[in-house]
PyMOL commands that place a pseudoatom at each C-alpha (Angstrom):
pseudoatom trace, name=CA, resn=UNK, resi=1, chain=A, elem=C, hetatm=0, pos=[-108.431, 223.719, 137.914]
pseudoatom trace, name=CA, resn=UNK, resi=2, chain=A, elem=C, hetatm=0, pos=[-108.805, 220.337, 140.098]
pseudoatom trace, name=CA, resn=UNK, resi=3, chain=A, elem=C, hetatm=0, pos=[-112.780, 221.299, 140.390]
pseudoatom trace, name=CA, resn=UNK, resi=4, chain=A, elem=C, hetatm=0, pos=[-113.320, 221.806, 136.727]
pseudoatom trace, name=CA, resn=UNK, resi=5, chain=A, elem=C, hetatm=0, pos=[-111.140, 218.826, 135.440]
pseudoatom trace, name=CA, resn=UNK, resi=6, chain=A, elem=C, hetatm=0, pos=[-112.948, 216.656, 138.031]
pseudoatom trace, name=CA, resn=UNK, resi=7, chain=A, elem=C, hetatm=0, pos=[-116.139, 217.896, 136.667]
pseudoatom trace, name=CA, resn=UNK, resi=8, chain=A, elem=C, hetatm=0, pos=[-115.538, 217.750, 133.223]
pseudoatom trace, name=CA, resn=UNK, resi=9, chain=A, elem=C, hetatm=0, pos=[-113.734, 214.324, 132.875]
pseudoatom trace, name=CA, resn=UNK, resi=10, chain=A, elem=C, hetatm=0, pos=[-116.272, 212.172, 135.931]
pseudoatom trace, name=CA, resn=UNK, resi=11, chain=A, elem=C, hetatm=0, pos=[-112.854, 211.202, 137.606]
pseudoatom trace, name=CA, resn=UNK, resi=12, chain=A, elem=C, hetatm=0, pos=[-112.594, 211.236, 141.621]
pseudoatom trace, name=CA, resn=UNK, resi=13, chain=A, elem=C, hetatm=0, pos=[-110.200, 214.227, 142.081]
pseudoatom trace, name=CA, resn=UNK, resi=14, chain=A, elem=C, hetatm=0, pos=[-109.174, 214.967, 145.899]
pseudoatom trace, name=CA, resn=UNK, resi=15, chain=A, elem=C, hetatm=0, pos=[-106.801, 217.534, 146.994]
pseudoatom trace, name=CA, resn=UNK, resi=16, chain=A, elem=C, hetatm=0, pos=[-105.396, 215.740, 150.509]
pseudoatom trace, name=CA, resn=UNK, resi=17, chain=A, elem=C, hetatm=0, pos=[-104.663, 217.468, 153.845]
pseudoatom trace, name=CA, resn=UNK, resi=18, chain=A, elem=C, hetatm=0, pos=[-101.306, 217.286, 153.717]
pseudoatom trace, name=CA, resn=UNK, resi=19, chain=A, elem=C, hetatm=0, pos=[-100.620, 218.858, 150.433]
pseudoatom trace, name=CA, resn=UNK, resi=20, chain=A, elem=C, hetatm=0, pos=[-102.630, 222.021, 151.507]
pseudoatom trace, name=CA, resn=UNK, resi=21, chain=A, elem=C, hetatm=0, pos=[-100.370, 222.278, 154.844]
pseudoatom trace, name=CA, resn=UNK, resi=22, chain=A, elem=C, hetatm=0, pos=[-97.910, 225.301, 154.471]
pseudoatom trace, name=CA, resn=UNK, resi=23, chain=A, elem=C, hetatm=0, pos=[-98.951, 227.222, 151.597]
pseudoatom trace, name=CA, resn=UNK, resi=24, chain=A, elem=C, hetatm=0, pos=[-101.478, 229.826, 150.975]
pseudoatom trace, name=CA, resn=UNK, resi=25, chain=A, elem=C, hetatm=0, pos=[-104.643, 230.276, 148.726]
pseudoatom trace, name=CA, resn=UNK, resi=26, chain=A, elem=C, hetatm=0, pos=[-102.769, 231.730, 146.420]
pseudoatom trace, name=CA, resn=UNK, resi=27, chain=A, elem=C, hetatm=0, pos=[-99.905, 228.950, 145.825]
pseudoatom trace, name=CA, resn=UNK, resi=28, chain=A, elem=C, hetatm=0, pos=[-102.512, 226.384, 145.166]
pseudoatom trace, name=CA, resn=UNK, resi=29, chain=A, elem=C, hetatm=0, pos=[-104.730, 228.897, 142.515]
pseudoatom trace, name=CA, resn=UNK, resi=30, chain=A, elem=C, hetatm=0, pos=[-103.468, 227.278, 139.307]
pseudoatom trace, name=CA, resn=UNK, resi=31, chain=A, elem=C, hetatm=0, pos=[-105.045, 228.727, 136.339]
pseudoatom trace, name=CA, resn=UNK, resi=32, chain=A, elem=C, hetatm=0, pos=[-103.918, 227.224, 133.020]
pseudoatom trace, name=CA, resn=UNK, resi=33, chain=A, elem=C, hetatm=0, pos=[-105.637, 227.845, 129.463]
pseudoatom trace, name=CA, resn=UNK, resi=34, chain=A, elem=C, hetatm=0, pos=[-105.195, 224.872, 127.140]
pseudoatom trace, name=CA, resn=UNK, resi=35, chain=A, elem=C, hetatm=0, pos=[-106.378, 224.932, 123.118]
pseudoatom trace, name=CA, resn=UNK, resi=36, chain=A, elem=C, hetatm=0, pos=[-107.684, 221.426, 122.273]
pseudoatom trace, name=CA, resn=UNK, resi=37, chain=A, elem=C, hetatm=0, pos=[-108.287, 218.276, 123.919]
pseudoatom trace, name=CA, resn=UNK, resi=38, chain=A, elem=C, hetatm=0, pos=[-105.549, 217.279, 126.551]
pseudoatom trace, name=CA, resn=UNK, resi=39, chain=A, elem=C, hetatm=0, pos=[-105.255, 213.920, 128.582]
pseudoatom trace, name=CA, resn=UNK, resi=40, chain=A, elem=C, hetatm=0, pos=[-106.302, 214.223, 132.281]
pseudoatom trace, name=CA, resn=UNK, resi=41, chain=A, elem=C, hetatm=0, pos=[-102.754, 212.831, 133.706]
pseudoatom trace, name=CA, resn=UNK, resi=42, chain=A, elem=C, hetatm=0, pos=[-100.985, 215.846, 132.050]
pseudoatom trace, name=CA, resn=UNK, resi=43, chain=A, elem=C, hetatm=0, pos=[-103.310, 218.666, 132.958]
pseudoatom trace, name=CA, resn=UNK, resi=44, chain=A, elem=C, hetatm=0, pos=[-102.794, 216.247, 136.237]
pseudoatom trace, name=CA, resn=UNK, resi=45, chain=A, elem=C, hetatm=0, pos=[-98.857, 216.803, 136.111]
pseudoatom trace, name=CA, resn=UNK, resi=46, chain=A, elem=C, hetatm=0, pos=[-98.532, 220.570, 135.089]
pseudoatom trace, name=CA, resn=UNK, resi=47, chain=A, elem=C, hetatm=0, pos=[-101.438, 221.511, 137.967]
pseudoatom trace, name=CA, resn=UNK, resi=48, chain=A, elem=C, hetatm=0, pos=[-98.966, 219.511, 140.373]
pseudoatom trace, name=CA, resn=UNK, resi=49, chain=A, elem=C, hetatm=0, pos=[-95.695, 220.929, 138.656]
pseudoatom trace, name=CA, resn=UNK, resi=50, chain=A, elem=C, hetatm=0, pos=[-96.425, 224.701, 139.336]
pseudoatom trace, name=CA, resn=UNK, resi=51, chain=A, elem=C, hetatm=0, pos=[-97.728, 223.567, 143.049]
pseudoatom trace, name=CA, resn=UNK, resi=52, chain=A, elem=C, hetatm=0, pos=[-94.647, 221.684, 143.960]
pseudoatom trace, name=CA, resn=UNK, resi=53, chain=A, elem=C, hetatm=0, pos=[-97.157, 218.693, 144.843]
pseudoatom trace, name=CA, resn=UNK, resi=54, chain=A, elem=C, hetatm=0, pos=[-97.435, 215.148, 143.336]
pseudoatom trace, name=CA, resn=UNK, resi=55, chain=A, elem=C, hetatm=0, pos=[-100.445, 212.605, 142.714]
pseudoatom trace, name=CA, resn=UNK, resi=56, chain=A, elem=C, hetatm=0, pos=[-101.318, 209.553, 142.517]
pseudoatom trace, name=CA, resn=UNK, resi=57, chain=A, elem=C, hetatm=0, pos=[-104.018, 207.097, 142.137]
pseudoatom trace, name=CA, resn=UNK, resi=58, chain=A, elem=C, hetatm=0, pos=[-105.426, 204.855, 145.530]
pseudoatom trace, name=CA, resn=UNK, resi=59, chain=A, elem=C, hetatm=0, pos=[-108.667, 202.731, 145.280]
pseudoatom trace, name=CA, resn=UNK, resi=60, chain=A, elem=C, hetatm=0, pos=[-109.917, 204.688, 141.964]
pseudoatom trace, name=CA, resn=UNK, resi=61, chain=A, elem=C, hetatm=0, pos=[-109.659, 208.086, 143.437]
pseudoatom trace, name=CA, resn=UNK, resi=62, chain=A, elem=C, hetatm=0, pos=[-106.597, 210.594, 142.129]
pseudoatom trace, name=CA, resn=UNK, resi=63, chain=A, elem=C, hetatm=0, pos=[-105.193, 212.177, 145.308]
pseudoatom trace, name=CA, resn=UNK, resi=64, chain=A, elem=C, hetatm=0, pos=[-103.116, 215.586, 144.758]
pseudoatom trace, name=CA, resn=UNK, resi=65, chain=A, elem=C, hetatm=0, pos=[-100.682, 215.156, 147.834]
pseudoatom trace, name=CA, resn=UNK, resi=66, chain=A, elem=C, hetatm=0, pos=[-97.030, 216.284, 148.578]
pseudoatom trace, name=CA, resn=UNK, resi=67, chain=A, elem=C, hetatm=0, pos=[-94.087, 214.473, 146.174]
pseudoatom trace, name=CA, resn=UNK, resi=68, chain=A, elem=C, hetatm=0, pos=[-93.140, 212.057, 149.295]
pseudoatom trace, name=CA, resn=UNK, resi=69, chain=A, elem=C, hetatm=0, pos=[-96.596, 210.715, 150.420]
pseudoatom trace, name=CA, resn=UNK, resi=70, chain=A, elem=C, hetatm=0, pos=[-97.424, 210.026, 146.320]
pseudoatom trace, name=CA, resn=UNK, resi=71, chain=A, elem=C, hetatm=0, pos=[-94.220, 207.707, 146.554]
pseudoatom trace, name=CA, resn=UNK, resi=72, chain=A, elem=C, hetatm=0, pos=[-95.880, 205.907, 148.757]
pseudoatom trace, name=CA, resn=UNK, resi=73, chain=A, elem=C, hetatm=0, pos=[-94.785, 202.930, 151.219]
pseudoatom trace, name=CA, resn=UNK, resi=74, chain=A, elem=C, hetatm=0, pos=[-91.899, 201.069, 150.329]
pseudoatom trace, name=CA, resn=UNK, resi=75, chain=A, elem=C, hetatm=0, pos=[-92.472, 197.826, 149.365]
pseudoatom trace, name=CA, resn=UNK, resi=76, chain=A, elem=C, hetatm=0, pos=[-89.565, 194.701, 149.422]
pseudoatom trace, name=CA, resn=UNK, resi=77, chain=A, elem=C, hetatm=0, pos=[-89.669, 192.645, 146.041]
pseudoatom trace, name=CA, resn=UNK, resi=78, chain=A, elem=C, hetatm=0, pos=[-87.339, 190.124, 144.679]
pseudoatom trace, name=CA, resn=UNK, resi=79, chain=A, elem=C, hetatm=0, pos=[-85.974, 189.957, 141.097]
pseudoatom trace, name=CA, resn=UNK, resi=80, chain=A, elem=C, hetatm=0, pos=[-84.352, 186.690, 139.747]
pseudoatom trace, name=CA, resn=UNK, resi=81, chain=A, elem=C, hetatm=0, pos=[-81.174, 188.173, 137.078]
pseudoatom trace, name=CA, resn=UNK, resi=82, chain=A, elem=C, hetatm=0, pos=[-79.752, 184.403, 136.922]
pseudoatom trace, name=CA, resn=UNK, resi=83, chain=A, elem=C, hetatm=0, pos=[-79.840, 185.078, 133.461]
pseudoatom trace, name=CA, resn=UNK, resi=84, chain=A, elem=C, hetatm=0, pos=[-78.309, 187.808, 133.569]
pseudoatom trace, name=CA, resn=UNK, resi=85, chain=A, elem=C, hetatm=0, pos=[-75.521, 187.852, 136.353]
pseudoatom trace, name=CA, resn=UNK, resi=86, chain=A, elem=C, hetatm=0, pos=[-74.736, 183.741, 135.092]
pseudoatom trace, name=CA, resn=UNK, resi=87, chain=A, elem=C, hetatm=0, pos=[-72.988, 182.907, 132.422]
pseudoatom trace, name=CA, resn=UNK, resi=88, chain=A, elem=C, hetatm=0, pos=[-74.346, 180.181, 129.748]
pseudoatom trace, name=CA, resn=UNK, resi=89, chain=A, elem=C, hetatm=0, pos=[-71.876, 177.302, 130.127]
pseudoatom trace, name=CA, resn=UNK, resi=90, chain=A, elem=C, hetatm=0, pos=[-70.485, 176.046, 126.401]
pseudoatom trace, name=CA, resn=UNK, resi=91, chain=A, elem=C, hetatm=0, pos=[-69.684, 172.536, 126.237]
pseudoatom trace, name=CA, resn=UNK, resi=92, chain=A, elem=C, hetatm=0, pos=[-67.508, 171.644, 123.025]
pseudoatom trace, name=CA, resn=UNK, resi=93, chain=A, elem=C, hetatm=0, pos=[-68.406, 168.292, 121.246]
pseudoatom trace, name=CA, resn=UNK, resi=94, chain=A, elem=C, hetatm=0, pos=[-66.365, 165.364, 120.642]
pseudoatom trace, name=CA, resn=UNK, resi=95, chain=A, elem=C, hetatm=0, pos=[-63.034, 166.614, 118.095]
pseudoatom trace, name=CA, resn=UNK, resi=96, chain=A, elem=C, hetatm=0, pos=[-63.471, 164.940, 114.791]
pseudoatom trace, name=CA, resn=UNK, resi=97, chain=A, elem=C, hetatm=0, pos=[-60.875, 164.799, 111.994]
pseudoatom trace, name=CA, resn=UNK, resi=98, chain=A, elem=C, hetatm=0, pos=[-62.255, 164.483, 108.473]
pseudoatom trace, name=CA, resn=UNK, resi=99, chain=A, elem=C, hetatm=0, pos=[-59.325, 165.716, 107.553]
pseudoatom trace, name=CA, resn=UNK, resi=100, chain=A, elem=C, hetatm=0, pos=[-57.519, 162.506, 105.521]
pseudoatom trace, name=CA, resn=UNK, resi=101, chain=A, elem=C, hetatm=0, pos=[-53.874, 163.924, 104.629]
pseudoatom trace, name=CA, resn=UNK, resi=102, chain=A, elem=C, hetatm=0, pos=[-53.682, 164.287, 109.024]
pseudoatom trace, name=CA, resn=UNK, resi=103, chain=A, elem=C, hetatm=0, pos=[-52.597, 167.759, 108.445]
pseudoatom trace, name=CA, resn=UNK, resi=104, chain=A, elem=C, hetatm=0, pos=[-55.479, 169.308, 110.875]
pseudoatom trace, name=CA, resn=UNK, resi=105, chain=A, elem=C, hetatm=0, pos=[-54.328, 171.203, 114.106]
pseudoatom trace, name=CA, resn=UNK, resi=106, chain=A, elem=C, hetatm=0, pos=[-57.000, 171.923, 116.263]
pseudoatom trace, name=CA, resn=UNK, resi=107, chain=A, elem=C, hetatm=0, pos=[-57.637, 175.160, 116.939]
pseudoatom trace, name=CA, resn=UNK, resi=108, chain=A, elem=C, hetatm=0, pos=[-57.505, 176.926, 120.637]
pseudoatom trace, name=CA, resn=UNK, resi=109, chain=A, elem=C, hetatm=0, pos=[-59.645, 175.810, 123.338]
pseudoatom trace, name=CA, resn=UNK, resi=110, chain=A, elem=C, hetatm=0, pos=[-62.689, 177.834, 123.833]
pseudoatom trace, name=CA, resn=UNK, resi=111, chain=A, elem=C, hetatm=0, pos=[-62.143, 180.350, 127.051]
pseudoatom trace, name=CA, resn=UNK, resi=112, chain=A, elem=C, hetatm=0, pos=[-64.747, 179.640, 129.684]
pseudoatom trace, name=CA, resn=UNK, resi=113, chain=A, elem=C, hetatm=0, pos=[-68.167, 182.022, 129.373]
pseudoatom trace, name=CA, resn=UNK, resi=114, chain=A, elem=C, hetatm=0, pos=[-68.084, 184.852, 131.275]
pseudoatom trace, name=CA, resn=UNK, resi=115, chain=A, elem=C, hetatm=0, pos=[-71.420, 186.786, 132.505]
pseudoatom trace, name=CA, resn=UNK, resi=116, chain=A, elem=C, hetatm=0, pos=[-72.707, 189.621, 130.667]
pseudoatom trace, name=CA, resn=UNK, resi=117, chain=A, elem=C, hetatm=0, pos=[-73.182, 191.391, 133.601]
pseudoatom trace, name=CA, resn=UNK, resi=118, chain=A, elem=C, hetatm=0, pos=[-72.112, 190.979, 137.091]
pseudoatom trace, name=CA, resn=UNK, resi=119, chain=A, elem=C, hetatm=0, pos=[-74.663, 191.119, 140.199]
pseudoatom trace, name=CA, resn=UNK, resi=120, chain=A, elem=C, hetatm=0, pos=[-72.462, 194.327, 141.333]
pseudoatom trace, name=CA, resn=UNK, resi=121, chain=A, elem=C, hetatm=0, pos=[-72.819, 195.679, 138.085]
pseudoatom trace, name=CA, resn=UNK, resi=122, chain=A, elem=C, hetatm=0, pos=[-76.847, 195.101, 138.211]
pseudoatom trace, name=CA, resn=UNK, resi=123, chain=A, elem=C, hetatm=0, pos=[-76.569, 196.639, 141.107]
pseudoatom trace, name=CA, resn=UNK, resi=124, chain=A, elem=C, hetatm=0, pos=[-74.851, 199.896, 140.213]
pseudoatom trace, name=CA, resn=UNK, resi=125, chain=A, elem=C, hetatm=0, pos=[-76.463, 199.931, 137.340]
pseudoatom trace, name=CA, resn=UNK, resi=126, chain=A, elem=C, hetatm=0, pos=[-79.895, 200.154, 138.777]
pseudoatom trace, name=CA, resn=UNK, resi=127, chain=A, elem=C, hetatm=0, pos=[-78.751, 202.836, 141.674]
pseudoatom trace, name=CA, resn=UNK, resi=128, chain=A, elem=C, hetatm=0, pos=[-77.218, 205.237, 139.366]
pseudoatom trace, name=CA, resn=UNK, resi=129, chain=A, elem=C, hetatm=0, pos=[-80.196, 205.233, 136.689]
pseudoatom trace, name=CA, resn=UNK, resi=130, chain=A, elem=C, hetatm=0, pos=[-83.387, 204.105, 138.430]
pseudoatom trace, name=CA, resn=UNK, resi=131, chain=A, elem=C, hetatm=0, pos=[-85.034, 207.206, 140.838]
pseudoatom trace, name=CA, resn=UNK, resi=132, chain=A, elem=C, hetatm=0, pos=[-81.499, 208.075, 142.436]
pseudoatom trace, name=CA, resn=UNK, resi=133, chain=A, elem=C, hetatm=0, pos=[-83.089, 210.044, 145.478]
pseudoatom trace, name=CA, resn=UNK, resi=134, chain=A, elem=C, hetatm=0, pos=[-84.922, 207.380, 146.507]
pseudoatom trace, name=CA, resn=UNK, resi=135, chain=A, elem=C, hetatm=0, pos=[-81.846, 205.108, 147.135]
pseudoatom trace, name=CA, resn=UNK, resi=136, chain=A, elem=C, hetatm=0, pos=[-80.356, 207.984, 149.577]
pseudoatom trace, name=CA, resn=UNK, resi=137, chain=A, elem=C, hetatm=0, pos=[-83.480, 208.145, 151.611]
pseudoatom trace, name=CA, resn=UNK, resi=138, chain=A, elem=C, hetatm=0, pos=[-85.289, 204.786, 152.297]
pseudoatom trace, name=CA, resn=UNK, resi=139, chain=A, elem=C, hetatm=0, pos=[-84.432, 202.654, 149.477]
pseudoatom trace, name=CA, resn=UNK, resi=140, chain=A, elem=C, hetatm=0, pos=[-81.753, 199.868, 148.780]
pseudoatom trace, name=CA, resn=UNK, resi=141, chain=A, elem=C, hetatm=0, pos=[-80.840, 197.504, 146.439]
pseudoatom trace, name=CA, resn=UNK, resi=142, chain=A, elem=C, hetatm=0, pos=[-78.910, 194.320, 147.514]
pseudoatom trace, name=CA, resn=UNK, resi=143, chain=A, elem=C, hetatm=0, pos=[-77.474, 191.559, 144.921]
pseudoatom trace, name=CA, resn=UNK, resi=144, chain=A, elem=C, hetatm=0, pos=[-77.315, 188.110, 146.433]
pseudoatom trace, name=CA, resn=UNK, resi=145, chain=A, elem=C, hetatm=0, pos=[-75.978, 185.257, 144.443]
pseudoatom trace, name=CA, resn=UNK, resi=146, chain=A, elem=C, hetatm=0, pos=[-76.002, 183.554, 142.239]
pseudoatom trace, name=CA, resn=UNK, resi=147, chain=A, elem=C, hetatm=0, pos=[-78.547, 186.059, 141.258]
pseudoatom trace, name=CA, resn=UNK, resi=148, chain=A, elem=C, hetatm=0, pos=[-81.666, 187.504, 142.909]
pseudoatom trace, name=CA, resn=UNK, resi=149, chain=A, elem=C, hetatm=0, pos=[-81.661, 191.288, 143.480]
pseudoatom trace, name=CA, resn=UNK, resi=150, chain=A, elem=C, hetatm=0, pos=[-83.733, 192.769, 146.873]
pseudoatom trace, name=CA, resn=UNK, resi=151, chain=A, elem=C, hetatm=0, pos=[-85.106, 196.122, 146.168]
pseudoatom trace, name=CA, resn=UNK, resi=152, chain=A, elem=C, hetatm=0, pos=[-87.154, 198.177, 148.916]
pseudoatom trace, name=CA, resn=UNK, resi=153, chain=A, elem=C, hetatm=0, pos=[-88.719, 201.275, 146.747]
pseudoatom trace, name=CA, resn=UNK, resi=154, chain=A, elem=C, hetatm=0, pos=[-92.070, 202.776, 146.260]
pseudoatom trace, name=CA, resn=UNK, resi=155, chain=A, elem=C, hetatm=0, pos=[-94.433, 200.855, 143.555]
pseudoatom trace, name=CA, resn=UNK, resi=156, chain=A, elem=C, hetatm=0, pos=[-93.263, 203.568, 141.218]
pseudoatom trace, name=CA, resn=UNK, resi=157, chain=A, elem=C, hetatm=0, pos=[-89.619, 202.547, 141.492]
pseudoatom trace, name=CA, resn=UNK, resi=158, chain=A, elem=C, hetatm=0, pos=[-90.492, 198.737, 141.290]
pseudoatom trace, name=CA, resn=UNK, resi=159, chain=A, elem=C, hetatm=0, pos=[-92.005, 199.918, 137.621]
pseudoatom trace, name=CA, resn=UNK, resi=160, chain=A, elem=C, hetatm=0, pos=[-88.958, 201.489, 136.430]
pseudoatom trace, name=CA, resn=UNK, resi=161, chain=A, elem=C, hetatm=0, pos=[-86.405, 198.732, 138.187]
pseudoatom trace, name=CA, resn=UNK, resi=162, chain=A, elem=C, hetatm=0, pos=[-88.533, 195.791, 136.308]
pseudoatom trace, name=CA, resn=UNK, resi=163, chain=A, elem=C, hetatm=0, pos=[-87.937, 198.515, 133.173]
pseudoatom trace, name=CA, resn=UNK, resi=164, chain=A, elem=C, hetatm=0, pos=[-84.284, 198.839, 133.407]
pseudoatom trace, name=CA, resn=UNK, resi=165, chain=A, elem=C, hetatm=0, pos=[-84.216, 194.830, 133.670]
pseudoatom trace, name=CA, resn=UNK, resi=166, chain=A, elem=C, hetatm=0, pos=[-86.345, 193.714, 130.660]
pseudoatom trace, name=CA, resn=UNK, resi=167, chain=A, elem=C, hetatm=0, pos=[-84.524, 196.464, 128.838]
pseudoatom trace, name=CA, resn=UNK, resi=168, chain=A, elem=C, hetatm=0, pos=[-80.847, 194.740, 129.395]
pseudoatom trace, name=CA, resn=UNK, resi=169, chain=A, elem=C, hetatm=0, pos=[-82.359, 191.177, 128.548]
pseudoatom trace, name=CA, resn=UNK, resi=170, chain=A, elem=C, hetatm=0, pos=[-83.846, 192.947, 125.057]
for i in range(1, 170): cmd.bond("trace and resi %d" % i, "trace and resi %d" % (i + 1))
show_as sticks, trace
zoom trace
């Protein structure tokens, strides 16, 4: 299947070492029949589904590899959530009284802002819904304030983390 759909689309398709280690001819013989025109990256993902092995994409070539070498390296990136984890400040005006018969009472004072979100919260947030295996192998995610998150993850995690993040500003 890897040999035709190389063939067929022009795209540099290479089965690595390590995803043929352990298993037989026979586990990595996928035939699949398809009617009509599929895209490469899901003939890409059921191939790799029934073999139990992952891909990826590395300086233009598609490597079929095992599910932790397509994860690749873990990579340490900051994320500012200021705006998120801080809360905007609200600074009342002056009081005016246009009221002539002196009857007005002013009303409460405003509470002070509170954040949205806390940098625990982000935190949490991001563990329990962002790739949870990979944050009980290699990966953490550590909140410093008054707001910058440090996540080591794969690239692939990075994608979904920056996700989950524009997703709670929308």
């Amino acid at each position: 299947a890897v040999d035709f759909l190389s063939r067929i689309s022009g795209v540099n398709i290479v089965i690595l070492p390590n995803a043929r280690e352990g298993k037989s001819d026979e586990e990595l013989n996928v035939a699949i029949r398809l009617d009509g025109a599929v895209p490469v990256n899901k003939i890409l993902d059921l191939v790799t589904q029934f073999t139990g092995l992952a891909w990826n994409v590395e300086n233009g070539v598609v490597q079929i590899t095992t599910q932790e070498a397509a994860q690749g390296t873990s990579i340490v990136q900051l994320y500012d959530v200021k705006d998120l984890a801080t809360p905007i400040n609200n600074f009342p005006g002056t009081e005016v009284n246009l009221d002539p018969t002196g009857e007005y009472v002013p009303e409460e004072e405003i509470a002070e802002p509170e954040p949205e979100f806390l940098l625990d919260q982000i935190v949490e947030l991001i563990q329990s819904n962002v790739d949870q295996t990979v944050w009980e192998e290699a990966g953490s995610v550590e909140g410093l304030p008054p707001g910058t998150l440090v996540v080591k993850a794969p690239p692939s995690t990075h994608t979904k983390v920056q996700d989950l993040l524009d997703g709670l500003r929308g």
